[in-house]
C-alpha positions as CSV (number, residue, x, y, z in Angstrom):
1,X,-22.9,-34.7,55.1
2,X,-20.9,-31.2,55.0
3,X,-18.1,-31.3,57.9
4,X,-15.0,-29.6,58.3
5,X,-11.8,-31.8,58.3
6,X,-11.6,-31.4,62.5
7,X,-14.9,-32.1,63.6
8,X,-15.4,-35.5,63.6
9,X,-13.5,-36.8,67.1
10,X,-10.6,-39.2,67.3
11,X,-11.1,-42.6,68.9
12,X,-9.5,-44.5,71.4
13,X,-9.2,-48.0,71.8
14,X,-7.9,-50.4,74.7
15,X,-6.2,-53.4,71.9
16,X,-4.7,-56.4,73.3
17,X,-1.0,-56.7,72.0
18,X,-0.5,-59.9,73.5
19,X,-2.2,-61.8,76.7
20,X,0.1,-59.6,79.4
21,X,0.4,-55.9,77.1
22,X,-3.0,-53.7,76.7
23,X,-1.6,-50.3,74.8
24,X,-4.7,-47.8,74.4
25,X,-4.7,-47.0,70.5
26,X,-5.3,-43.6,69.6
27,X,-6.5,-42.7,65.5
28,X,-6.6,-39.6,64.6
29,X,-6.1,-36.9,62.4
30,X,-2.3,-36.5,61.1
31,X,-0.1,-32.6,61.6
32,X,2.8,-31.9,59.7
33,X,4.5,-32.8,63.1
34,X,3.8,-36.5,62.4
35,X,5.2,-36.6,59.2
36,X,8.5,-38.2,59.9
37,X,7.0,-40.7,61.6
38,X,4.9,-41.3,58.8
39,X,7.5,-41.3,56.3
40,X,9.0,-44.0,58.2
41,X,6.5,-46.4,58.1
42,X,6.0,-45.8,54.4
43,X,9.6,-46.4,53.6
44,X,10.3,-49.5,56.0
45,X,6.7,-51.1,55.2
46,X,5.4,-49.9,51.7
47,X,8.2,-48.0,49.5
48,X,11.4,-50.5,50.5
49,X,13.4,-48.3,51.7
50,X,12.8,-44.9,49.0
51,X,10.7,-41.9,51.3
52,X,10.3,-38.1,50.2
53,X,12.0,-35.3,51.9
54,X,10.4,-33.8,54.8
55,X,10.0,-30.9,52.6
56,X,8.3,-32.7,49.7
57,X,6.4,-34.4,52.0
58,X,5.5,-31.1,54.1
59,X,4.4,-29.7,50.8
60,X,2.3,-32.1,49.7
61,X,0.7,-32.6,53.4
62,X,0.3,-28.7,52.9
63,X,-1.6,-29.0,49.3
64,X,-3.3,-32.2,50.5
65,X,-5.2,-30.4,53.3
66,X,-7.3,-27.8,50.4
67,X,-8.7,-30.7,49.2
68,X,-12.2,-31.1,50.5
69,X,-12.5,-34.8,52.9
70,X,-9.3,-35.7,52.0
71,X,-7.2,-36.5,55.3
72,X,-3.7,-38.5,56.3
73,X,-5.2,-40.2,59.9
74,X,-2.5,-41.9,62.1
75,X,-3.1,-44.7,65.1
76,X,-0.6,-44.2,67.8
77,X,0.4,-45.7,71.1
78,X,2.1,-43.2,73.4
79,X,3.7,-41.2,71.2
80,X,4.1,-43.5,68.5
81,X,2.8,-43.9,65.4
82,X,2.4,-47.2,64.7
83,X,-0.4,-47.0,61.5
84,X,-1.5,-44.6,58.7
85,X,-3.9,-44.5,56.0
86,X,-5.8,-41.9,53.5
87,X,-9.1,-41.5,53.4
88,X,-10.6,-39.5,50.4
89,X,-14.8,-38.8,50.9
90,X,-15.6,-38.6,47.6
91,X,-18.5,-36.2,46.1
92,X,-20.7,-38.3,43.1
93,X,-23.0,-37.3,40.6
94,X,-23.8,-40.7,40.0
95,X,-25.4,-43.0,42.5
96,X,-27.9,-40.2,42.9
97,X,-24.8,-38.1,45.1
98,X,-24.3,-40.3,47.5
99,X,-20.5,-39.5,48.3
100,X,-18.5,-43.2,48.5
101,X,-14.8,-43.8,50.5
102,X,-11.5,-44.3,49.1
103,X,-8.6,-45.8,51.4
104,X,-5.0,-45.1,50.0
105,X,-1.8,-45.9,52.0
106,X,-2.6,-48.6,54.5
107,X,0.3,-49.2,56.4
108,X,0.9,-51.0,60.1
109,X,4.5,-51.0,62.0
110,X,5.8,-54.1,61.4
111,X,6.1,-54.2,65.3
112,X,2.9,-54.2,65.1
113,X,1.2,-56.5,62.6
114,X,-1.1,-58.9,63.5
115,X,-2.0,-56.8,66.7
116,X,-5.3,-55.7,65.7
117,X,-3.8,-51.8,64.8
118,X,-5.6,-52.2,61.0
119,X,-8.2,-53.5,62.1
120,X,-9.2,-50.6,64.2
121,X,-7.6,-48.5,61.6
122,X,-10.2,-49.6,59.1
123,X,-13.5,-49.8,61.7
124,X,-12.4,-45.8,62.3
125,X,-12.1,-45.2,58.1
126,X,-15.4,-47.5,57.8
127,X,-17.0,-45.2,60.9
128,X,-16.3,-41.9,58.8
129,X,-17.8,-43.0,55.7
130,X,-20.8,-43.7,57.6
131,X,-20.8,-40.4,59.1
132,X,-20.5,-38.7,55.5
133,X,-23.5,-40.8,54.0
134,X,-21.0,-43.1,51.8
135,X,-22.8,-45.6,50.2
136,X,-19.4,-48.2,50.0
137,X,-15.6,-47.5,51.0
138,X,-13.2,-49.1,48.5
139,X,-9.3,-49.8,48.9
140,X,-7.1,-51.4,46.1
141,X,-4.1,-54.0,47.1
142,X,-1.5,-55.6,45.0
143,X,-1.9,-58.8,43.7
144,X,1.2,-59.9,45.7
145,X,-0.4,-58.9,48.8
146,X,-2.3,-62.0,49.6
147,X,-2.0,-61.9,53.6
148,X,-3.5,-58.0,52.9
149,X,-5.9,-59.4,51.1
150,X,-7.4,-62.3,53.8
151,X,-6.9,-59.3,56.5
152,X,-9.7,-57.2,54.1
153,X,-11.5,-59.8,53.2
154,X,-11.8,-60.9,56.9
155,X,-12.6,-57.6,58.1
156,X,-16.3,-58.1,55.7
157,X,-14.8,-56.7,52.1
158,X,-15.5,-58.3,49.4
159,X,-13.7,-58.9,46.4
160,X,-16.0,-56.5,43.2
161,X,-14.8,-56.3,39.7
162,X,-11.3,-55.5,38.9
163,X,-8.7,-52.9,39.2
164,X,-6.4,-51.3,36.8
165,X,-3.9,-49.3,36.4
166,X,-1.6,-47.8,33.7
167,X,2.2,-46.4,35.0
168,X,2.6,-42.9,33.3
């Protein structure tokens, strides 16, 4: 399915935070204008602490938005944003061109965990690979990561062949 980056809509989404608090959930595309937000979550949920710059990360944003399919999407309440992820569409020559999904970068306030924010985070990436024809949508989490790992598993993925990685 050809698309521009825009044109699919963002989604809202009434999520219970607890049995008095309903927050409407918003996921959507990510603007340079979100990007300290963004790097805050990564460095008080993912990198311990260690973010970029706002310029290295307004850079990259920058050169991250040529690439074809390849978007930073954000779930906020209010004004908050309280999740990010990636989402690469990715263009085959195998599997007879059928494009597939790769999620980078999951990461949830930790305000926020357990609250159904990646969960709705992932039905949205899962929605848009759909809506580009994928034929699967993939993600990759540390070993360590074993609470991730029931929250993927529980959300329908399944566990298929191994990852690997070498550090250059």
């Amino acid at each position: 399915m050809s698309s521009s980056k825009g044109s699919l809509p963002q989604i809202e989404v009434t999520t219970h935070i607890s049995n008095h608090l309903i927050l409407m959930l918003t996921v959507d595309n990510a603007t340079k204008n979100d990007l300290p937000q963004i790097l805050n979550l990564y460095a008080t949920v993912l990198d311990k602490g260690e973010t970029l710059s706002i310029e290295q990360a307004e850079e990259l944003f920058e050169k991250m938005l040529a690439y074809p399919n390849y978007q930073i999407f954000i779930a906020k309440v209010d004004d908050q944003v309280v999740g990010t992820f990636a989402l690469l569409i990715m263009d085959n020559l195998a599997h007879v061109g059928t494009p597939s999904g790769v999620v980078e970068d999951v990461v949830v306030s930790e305000a926020f965990q357990g609250q159904g924010i990646g969960k709705e985070m992932m039905a949205f990436a899962m929605n848009r690979c759909r809506q580009f024809g994928c034929y699967k949508m993939v993600l990759s989490s540390n070993l360590k990561r074993i609470e991730a790992h029931q929250f993927y598993e529980n959300l329908g993925f399944e566990k298929h062949g191994f990852s690997y990685r070498i550090n250059l």
